[in-house]
TORNU-695657 format. One line per 5 residues: number of its first residue (from 1); their letters; for each residue x, y, z of C-alpha. Coordinates in steps of 0.1 Angstrom, whole numbers, plus 5000, padded with zeros to 4 digits. Layout:
% residues N
NUM	A	X:Y:Z; ...
END
This chain:
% residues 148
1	XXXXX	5000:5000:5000; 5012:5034:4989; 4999:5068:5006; 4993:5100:4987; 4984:5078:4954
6	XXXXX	4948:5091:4942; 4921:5063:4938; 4917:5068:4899; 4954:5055:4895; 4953:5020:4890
11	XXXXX	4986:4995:4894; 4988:4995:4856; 4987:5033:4854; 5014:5042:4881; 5034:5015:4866
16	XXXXX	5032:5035:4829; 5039:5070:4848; 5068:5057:4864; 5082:5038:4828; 5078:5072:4812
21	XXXXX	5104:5095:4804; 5108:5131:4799; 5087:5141:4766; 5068:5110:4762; 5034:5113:4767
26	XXXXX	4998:5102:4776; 4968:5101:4759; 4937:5106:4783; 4907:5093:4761; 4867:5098:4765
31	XXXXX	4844:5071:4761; 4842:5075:4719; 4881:5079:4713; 4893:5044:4699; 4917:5039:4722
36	XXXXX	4926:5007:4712; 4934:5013:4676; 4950:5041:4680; 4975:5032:4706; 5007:5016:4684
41	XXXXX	5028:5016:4717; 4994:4988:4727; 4994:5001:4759; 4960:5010:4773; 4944:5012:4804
46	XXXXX	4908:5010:4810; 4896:5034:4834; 4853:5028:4830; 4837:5049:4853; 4863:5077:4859
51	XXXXX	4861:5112:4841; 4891:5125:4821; 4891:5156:4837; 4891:5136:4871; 4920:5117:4859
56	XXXXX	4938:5143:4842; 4939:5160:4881; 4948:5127:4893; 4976:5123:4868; 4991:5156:4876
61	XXXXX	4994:5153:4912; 5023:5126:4907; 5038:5140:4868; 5052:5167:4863; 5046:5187:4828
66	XXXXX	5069:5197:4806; 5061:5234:4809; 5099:5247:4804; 5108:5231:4770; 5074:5232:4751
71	XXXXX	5047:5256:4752; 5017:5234:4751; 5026:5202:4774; 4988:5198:4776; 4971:5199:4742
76	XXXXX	4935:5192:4743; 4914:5182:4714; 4896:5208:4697; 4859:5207:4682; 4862:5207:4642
81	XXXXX	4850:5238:4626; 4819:5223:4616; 4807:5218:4645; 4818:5244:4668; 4787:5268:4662
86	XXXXX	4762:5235:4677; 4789:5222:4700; 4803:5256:4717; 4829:5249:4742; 4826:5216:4759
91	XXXXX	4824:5224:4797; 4852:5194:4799; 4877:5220:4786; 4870:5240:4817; 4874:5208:4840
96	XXXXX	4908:5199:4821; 4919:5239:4832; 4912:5240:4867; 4931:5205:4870; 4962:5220:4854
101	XXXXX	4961:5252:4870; 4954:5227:4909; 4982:5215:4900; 5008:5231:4870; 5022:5265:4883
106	XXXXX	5022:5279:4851; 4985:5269:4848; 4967:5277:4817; 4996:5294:4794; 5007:5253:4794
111	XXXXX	4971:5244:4777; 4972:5243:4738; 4945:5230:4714; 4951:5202:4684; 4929:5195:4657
116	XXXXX	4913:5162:4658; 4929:5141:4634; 4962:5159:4645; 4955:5145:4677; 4948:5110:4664
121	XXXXX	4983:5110:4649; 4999:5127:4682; 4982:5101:4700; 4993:5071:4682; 5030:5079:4695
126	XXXXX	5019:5083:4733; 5038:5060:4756; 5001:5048:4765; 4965:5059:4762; 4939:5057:4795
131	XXXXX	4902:5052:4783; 4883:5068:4807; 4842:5065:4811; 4841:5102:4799; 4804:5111:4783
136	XXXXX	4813:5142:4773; 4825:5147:4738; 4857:5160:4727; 4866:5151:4766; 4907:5138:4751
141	XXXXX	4938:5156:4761; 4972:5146:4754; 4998:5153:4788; 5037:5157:4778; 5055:5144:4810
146	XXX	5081:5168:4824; 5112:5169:4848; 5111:5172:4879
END
């Protein structure tokens, strides 16, 4: 038994933080992302019933970003043009915010945006992807781990 280690973060998922070095990063997928197809490192980890933004916070407690050699270590995937006038901006975006800012002292100025097949191809170089029970859509974000 570990202390300090949230409840989200499985075994399997501290194990993968711990493997990762600095610039590799993770893929933190809602429920529609195909997780499985994308992920050519096959490494995924289910997380059914915990919310990205939930496990983005969690995630952030123990990693740190890579906020002094990119600008963006936290690029979130943004709505496609077509469908930002019916879609707005997904109230996740916000959730993912307040985690980094809980927990990043640079807060937002680390949070970038990706167009969605730019993030499928970012994403099928993370070290691994965590499927998470998010509902909401356009709930991914990519995390590039730092140094500490």
């Amino acid at each position: 038994m570990l202390k300090g280690i949230p409840k989200c973060i499985s075994p399997t998922l501290l194990k993968a933080l711990a493997d990762m070095g600095h610039g590799d990063q993770i893929v933190i997928a809602d429920d529609f992302y195909p997780a499985v197809s994308m992920a050519k490192s096959g490494i995924t980890i289910d997380a059914d019933g915990i919310g990205a933004a939930e496990m983005v916070d969690a995630i952030l407690q123990l990693m740190p970003l890579d906020s002094e050699y990119v600008e963006h270590p936290v690029m979130i995937m943004d709505v496609m043009e077509e469908f930002r006038e019916k879609i707005g901006r997904p109230k996740i975006w916000d959730d993912f915010i307040e985690a980094v800012k809980r927990n990043e002292p640079k807060g937002e100025a680390c949070v970038g945006y990706i167009d969605r097949f730019d993030f499928y191809e970012k994403g099928k170089n993370a070290f691994v992807t965590v499927s998470t029970g998010e509902r909401q859509p356009y709930g991914c974000v990519i995390l590039q781990k730092g140094v500490m």
